[in-house]
Backbone as a chain_set.jsonl record, in Angstrom:
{"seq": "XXXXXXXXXXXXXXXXXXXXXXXXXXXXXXXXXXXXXXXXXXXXXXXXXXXXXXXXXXXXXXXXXXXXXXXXXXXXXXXXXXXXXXXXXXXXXXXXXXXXXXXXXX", "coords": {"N": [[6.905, -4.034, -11.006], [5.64, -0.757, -11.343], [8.414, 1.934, -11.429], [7.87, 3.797, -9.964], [6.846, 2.69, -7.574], [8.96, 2.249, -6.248], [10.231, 4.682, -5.175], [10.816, 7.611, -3.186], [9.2, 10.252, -1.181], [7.659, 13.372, -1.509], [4.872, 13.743, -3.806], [5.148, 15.99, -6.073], [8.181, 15.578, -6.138], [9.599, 12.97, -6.364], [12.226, 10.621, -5.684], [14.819, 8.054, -5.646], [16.046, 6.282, -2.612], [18.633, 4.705, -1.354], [17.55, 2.18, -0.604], [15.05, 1.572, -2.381], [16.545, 1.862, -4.818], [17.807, -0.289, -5.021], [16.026, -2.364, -4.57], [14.754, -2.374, -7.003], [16.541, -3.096, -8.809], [16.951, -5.67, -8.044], [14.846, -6.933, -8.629], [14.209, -6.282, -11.348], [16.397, -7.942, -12.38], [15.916, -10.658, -11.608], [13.454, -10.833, -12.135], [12.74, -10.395, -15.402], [11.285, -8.812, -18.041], [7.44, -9.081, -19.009], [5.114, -8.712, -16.06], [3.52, -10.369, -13.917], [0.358, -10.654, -11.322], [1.431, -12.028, -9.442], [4.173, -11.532, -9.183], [4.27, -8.882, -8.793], [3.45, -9.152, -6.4], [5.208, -10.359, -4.931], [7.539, -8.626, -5.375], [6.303, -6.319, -4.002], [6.02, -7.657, -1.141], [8.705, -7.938, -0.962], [10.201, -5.477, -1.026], [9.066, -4.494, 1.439], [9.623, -5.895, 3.181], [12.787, -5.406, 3.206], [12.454, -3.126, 3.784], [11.618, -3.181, 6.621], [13.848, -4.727, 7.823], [16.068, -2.626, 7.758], [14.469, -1.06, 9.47], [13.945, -2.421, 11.854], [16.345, -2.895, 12.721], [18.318, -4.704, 11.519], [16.716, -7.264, 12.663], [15.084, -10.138, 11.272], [13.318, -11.31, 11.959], [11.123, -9.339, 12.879], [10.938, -8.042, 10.554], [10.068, -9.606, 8.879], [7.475, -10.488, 9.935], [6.71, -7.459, 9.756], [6.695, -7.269, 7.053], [4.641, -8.756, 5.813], [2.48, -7.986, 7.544], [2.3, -5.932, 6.385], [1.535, -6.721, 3.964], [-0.963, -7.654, 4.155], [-2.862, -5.814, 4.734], [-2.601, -4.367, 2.994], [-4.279, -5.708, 1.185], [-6.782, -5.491, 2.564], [-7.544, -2.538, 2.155], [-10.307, -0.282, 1.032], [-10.786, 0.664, -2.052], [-9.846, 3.98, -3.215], [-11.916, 6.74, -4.686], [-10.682, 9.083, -6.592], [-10.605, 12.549, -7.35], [-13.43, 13.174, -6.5], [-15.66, 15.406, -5.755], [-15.576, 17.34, -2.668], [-17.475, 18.624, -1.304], [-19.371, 17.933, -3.073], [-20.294, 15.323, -1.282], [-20.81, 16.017, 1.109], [-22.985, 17.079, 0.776], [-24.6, 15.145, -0.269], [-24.189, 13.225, 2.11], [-26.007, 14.775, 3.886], [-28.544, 14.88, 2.625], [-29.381, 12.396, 2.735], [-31.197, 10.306, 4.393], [-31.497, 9.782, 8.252], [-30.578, 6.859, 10.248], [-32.937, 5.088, 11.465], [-33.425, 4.168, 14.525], [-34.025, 0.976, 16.023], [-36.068, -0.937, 18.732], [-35.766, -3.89, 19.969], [-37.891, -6.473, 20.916], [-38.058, -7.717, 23.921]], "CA": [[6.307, -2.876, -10.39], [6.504, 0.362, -11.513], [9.521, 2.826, -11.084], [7.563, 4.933, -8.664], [6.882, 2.197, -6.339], [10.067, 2.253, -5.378], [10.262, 5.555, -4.831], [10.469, 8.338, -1.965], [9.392, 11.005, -1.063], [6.01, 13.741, -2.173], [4.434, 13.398, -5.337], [6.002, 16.448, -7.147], [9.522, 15.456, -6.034], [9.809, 11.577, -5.624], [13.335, 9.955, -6.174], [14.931, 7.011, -5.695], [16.968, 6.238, -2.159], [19.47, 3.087, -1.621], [17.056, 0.834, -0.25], [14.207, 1.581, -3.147], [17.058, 1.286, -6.0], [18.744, -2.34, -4.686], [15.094, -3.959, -4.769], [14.061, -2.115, -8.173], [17.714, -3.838, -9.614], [16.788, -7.014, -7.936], [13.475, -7.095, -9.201], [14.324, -6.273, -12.78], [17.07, -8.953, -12.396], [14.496, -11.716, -10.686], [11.823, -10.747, -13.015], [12.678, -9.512, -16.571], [9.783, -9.175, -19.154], [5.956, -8.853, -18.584], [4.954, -9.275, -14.426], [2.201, -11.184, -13.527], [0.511, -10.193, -10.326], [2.141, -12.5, -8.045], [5.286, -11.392, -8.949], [4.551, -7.608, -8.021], [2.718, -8.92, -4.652], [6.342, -10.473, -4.507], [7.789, -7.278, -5.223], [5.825, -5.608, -2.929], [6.868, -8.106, -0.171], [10.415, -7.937, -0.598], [10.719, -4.777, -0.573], [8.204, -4.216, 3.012], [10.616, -6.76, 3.486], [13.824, -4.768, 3.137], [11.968, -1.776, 4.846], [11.931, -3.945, 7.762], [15.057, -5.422, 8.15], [16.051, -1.084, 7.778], [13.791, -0.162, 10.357], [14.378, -3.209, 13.029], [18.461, -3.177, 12.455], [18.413, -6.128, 11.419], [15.801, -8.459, 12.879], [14.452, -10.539, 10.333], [11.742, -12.224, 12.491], [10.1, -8.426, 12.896], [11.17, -8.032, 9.097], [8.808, -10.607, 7.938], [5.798, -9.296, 10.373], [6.072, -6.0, 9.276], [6.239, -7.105, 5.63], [3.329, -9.729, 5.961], [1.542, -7.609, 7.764], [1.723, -4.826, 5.697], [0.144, -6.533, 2.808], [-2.408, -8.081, 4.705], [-3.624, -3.968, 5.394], [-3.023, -3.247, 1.545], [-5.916, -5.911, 0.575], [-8.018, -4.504, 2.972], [-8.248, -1.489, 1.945], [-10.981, -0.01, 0.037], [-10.474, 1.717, -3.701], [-9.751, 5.561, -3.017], [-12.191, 7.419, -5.929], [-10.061, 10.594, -6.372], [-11.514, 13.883, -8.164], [-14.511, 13.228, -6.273], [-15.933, 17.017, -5.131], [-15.874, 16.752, -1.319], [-18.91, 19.302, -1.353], [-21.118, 16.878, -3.185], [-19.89, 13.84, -0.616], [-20.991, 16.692, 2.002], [-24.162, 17.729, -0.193], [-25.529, 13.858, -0.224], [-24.841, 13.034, 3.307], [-27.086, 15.819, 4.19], [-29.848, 14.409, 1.809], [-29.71, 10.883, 3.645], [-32.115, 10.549, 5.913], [-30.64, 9.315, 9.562], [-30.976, 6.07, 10.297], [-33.881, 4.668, 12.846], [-33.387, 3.019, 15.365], [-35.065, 0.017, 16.493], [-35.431, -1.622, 19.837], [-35.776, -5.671, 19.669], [-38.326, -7.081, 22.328], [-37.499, -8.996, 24.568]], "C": [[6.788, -1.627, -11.121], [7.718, 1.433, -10.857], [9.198, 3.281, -9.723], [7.335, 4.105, -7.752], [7.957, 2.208, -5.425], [11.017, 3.496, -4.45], [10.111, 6.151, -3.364], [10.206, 9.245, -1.966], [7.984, 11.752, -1.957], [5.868, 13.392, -3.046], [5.15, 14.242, -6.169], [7.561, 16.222, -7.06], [9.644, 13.52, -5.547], [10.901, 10.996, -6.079], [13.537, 8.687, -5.344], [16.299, 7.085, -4.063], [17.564, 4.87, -2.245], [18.599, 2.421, -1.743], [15.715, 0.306, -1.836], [15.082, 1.502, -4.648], [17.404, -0.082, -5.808], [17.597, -2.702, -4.917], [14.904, -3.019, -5.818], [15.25, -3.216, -9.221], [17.329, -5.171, -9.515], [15.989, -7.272, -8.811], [13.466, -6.867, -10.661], [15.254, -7.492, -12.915], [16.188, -10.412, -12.334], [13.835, -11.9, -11.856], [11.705, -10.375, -14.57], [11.601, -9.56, -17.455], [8.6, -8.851, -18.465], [5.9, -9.749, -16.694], [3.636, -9.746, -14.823], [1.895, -10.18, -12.058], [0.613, -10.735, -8.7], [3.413, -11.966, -8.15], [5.076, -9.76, -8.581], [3.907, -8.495, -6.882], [4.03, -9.537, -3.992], [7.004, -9.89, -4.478], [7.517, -6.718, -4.484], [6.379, -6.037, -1.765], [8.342, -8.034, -0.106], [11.035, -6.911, -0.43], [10.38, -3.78, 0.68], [9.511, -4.639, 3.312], [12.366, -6.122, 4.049], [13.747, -3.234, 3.903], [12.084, -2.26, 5.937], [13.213, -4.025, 8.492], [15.702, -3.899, 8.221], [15.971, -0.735, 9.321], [13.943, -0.889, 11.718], [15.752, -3.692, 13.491], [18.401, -4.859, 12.208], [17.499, -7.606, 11.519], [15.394, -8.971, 12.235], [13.175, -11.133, 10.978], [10.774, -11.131, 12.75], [10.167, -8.475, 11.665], [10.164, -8.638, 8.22], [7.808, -10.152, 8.523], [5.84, -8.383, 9.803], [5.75, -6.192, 7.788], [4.503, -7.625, 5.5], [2.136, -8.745, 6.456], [0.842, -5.629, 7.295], [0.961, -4.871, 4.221], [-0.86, -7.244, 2.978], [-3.133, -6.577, 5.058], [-3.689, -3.876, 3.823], [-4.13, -4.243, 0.862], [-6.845, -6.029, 1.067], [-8.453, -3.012, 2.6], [-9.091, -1.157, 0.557], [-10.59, 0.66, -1.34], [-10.631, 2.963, -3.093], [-10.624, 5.789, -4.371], [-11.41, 8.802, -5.714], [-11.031, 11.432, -7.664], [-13.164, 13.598, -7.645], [-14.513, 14.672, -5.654], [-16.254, 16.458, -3.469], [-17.436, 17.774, -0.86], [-19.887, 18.869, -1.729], [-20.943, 16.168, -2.078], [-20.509, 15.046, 0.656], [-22.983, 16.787, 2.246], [-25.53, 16.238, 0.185], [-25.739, 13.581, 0.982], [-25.826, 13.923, 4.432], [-28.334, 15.283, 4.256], [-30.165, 13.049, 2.416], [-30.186, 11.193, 4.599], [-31.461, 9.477, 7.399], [-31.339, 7.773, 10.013], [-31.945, 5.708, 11.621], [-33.574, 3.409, 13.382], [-34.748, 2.15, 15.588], [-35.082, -0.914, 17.623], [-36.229, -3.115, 19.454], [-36.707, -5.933, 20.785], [-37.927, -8.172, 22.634], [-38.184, -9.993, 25.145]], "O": [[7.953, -1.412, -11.456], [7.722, 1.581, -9.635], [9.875, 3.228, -8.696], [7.601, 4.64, -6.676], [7.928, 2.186, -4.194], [11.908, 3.428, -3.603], [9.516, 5.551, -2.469], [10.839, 9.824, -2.849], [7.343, 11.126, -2.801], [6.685, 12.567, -3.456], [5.832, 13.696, -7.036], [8.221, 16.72, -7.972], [9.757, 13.103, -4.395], [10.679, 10.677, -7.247], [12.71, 8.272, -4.531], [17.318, 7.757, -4.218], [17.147, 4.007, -3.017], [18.468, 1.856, -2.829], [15.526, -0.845, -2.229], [14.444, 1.121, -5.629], [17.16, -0.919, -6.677], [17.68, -3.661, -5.684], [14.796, -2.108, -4.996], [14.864, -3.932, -10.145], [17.29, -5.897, -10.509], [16.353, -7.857, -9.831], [12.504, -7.392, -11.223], [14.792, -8.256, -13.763], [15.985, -11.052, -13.366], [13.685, -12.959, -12.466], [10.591, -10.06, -14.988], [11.0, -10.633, -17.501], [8.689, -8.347, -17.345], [6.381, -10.804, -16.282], [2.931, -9.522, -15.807], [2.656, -9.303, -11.651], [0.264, -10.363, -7.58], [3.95, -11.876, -7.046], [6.029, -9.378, -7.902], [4.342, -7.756, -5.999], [4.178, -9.408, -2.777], [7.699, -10.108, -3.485], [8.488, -6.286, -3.864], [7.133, -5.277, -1.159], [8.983, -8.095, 0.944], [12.143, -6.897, 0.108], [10.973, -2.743, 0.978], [10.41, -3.872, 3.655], [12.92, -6.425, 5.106], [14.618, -2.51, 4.386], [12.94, -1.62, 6.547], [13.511, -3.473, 9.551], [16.078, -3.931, 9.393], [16.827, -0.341, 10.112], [14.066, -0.185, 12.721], [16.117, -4.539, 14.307], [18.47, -5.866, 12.913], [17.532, -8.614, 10.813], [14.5, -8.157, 12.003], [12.136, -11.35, 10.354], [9.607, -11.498, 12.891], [9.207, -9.149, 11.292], [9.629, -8.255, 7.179], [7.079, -9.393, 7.884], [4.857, -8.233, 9.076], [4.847, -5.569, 7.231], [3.505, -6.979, 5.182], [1.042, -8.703, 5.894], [-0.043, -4.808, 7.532], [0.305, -4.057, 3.571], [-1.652, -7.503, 2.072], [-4.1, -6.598, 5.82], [-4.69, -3.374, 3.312], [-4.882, -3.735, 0.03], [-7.836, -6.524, 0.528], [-9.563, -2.512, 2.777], [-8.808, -1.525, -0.583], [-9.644, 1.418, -1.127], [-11.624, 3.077, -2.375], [-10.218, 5.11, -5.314], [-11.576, 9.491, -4.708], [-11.813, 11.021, -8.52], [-14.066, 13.828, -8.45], [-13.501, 15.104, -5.101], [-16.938, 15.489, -3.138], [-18.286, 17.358, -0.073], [-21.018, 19.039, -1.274], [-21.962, 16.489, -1.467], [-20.694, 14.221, 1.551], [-23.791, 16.662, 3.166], [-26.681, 16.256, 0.621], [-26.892, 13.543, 1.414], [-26.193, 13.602, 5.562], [-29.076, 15.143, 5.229], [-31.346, 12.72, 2.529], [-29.898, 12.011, 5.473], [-30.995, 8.366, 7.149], [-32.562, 7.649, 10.082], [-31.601, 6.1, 12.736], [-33.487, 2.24, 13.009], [-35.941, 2.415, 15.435], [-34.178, -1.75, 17.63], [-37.19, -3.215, 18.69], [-36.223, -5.533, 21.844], [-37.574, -9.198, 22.052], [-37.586, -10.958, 25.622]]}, "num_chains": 1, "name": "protein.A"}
């Protein structure tokens, strides 16, 4: 994974706290050389993973839900397009015509 995943904190200021350096060490340790992309989606989990175990003092049986089920949300979500103008995206749904309804007989 890259550096910044492990990161905290906005975009112009993002550094590195404990929990996001220990799994970047692991994970260079674990993993050295070219990743594949099971080994970041294992990356990714281990360190939900370690957010967990953080955030529930300890629990490991929430630890694993929250990881699990935080990357079951990240391959749902759709592709963000960024630099899109939100004035066109305003502009078009204007220009769409509204959808008609239709009632079904019964």
């Amino acid at each position: 994974m890259p550096d910044d995943f492990y990161k905290i904190g906005p975009l112009g200021y993002r550094h590195f706290d404990e929990l996001g350096l220990r799994a970047l060490e692991r994970d260079w340790t674990a993993w050295p050389g070219q990743s594949s992309s099971d080994l970041m989606e294992r990356s990714q989990f281990n360190l939900f993973h370690d957010i967990g175990i953080h955030v529930f003092r300890g629990n490991r049986r929430q630890a694993l839900d929250y990881a699990m089920g935080f990357l079951a949300r990240v391959e749902r979500v759709a592709p963000v397009i960024r630099g899109l103008d939100p004035q066109s995206y305003l502009a078009l749904s204007i220009k769409c015509s509204p959808v008609e309804r239709r009632t079904v007989p019964s």
